[in-house]
C-alpha positions as CSV (number, residue, x, y, z in Angstrom):
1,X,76.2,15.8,84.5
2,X,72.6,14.9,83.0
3,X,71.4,11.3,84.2
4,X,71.2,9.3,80.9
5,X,67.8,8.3,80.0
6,X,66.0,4.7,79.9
7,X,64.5,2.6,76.7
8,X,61.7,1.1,77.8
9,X,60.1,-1.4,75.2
10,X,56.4,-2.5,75.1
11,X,55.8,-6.1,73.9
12,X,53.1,-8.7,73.4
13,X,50.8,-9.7,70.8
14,X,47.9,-7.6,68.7
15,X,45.3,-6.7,71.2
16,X,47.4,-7.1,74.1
17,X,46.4,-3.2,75.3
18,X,50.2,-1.9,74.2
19,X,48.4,1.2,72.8
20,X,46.0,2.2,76.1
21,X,49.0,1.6,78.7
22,X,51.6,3.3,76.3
23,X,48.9,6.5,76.5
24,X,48.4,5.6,80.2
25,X,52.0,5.8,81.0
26,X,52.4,9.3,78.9
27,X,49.8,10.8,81.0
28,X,51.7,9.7,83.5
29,X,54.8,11.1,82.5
30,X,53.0,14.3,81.4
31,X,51.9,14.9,85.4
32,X,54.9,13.9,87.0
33,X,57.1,16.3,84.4
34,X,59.4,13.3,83.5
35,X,60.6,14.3,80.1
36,X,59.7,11.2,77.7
37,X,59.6,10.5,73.8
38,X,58.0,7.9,72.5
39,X,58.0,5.3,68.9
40,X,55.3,2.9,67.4
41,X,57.0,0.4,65.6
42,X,56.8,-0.3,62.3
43,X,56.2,3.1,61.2
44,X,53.9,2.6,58.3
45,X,53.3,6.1,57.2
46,X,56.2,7.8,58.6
47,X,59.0,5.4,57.4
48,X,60.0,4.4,53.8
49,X,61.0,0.8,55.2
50,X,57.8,1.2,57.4
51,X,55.4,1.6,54.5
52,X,57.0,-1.5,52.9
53,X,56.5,-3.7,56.0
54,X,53.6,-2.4,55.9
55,X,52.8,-3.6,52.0
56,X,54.0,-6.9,53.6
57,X,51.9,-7.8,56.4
58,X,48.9,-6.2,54.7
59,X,49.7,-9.5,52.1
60,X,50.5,-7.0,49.1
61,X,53.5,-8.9,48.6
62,X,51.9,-12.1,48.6
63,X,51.4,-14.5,51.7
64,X,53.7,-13.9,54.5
65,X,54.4,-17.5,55.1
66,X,56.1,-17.9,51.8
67,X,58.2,-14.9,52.3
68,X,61.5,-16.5,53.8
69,X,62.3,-14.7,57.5
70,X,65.1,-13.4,57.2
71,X,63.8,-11.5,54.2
72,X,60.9,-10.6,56.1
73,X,62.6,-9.4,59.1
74,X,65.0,-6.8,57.0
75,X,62.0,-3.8,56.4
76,X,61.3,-3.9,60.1
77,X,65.3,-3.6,61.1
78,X,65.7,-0.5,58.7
79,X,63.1,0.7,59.9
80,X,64.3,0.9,63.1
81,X,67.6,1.3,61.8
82,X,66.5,4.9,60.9
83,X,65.5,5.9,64.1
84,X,68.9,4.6,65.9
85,X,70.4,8.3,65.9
86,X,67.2,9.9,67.5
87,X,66.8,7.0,70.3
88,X,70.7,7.6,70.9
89,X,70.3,11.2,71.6
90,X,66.8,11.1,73.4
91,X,68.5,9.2,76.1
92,X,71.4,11.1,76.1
93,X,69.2,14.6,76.9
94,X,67.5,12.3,79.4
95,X,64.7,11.3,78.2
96,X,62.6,8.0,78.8
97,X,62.3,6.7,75.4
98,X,59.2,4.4,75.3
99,X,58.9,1.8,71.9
100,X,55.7,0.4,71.4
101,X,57.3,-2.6,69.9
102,X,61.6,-3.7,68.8
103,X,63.7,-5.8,68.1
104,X,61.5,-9.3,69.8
105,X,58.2,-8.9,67.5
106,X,60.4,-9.3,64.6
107,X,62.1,-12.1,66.4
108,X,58.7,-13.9,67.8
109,X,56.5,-12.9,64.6
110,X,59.0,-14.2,61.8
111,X,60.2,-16.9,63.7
112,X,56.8,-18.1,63.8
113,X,56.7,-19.4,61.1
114,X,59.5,-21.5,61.1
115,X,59.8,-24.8,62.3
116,X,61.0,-25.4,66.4
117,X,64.1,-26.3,65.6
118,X,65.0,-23.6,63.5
119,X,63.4,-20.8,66.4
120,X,66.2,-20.6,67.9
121,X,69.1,-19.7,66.2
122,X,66.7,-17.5,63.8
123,X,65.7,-15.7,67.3
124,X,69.9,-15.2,67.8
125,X,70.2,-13.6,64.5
126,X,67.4,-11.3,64.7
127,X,69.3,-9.7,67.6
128,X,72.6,-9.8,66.5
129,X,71.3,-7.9,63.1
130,X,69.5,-5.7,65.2
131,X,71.7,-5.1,68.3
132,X,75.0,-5.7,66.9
133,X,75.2,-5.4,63.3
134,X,72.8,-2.0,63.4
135,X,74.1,-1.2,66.5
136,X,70.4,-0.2,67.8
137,X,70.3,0.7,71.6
138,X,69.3,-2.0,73.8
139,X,65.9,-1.7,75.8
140,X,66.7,-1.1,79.7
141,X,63.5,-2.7,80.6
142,X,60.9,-5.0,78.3
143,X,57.3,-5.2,80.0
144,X,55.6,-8.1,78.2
145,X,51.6,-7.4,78.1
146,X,50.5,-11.4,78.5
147,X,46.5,-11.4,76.7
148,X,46.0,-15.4,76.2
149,X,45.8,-15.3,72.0
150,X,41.3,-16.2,72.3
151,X,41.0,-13.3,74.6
152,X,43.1,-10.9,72.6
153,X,41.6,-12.0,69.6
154,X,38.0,-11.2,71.0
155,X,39.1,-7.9,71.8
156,X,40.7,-7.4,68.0
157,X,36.8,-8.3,66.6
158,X,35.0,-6.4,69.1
159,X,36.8,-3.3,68.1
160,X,36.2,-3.8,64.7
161,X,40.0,-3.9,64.0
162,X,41.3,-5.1,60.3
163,X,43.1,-8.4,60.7
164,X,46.9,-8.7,59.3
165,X,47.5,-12.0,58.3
166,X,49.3,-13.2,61.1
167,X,46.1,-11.7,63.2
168,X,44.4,-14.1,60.8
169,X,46.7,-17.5,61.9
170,X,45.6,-18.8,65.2
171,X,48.5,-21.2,65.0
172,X,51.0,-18.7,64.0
173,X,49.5,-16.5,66.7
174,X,50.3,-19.6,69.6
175,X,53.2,-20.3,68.6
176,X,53.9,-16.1,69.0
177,X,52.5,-16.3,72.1
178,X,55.1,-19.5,73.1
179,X,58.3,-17.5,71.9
180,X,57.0,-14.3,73.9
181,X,57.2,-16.4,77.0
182,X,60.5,-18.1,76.0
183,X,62.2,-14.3,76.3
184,X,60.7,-13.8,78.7
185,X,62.0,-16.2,80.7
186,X,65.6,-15.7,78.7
187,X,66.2,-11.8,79.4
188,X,66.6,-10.7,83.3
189,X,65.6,-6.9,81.8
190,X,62.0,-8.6,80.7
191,X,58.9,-8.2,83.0
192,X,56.0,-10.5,82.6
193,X,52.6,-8.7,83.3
194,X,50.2,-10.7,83.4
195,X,46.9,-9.1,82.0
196,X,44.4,-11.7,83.1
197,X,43.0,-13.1,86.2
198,X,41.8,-16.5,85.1
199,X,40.0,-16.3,81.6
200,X,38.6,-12.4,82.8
201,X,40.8,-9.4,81.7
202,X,42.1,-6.8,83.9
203,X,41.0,-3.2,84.1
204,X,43.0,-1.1,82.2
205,X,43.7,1.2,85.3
206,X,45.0,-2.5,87.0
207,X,47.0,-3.1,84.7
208,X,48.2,0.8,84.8
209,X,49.3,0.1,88.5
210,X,51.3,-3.0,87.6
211,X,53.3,-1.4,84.7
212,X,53.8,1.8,87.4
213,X,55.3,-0.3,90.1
214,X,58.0,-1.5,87.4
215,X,58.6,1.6,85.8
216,X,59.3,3.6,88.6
217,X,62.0,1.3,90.0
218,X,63.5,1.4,86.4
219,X,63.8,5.3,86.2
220,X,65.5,5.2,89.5
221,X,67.6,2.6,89.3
């Protein structure tokens, strides 16, 4: 019988280095033969609901604070919501399925915005529209990329990188930061790399090693 696959999910905020350790860790794959597929969430130019999230951070819709989060949050779950048949059959060939990005940067980003209070049971119906009402397959392992927001930020201008608007909100972008730690701490399936050592950033290939120690106990276990 073929060994079901594993949906890993990479998380954190905008230059966090998601993009370089997802390629990293396709390279990876590539050499070792493990068979692997792999989504960028949203889809902006591949997905109907994609393009429209897309329309919505990009502020085409007007500001995103004044578009109420739940409302906000319902692009980026169809969007994913169309890829729920292909994720489901991935694993089942065996695949690793890697997501850059699911169901906690709608939680962390949209929630954001609210007040403390509210976080929290917002944060509960993200997942329960995304995991239970969609039915969306639920990540094996989460490897949250941890960038302090100044440093991540510094690495957005230096690479000359088009801010969203929530790029744009320092505040918003804390208080992302804040809710990425709180899953953290809240999901036993989330791993915490820490990308930093003191205010200097790792090298990519260090950070490579960490995400490889972690990922190769997840494929077999």
């Amino acid at each position: 019988m073929m060994q079901k696959g594993k949906l890993i999910v990479l998380e954190g905020t905008d230059g966090s280095g998601k993009r370089t350790q997802l390629d990293l860790l396709t390279a990876y794959f590539q050499k070792k033969n493990i068979p692997y597929k792999t989504l960028d969430f949203p889809r902006y130019t591949d997905s109907f609901f994609g393009a429209l999230a897309g329309d919505m951070l990009h502020g085409r819709l007007g500001p995103v604070e004044r578009i109420p989060a739940k409302l906000a949050a319902l692009p980026y779950a169809c969007d994913r919501w169309q890829t729920k048949d292909d994720i489901s059959t991935w694993l089942d060939e065996g695949n690793i399925v890697i997501g850059n990005r699911y169901t906690a940067s709608s939680a962390v980003y949209q929630a954001a915005k609210l007040s403390a209070p509210e976080q929290p049971a917002f944060i509960n119906w993200i997942y329960k529209l995304e995991q239970e009402v969609i039915g969306l397959p639920k990540e094996d392992i989460v490897l949250y990329f941890y960038v302090p927001v100044a440093v991540a930020q510094s690495l957005v201008e230096k690479r000359g990188l088009v801010k969203d608007q929530y790029e744009q909100n320092q505040t918003m972008l804390k208080t992302v930061e804040t809710l990425y730690g709180d899953l953290a701490k809240r999901f036993s399936h989330w791993q915490t790399i820490d990308c930093v050592k003191g205010d200097v950033l790792l090298s990519r290939q260090e950070i490579h090693e960490k995400v490889l120690s972690i990922i190769n106990q997840t494929i077999k276990g």
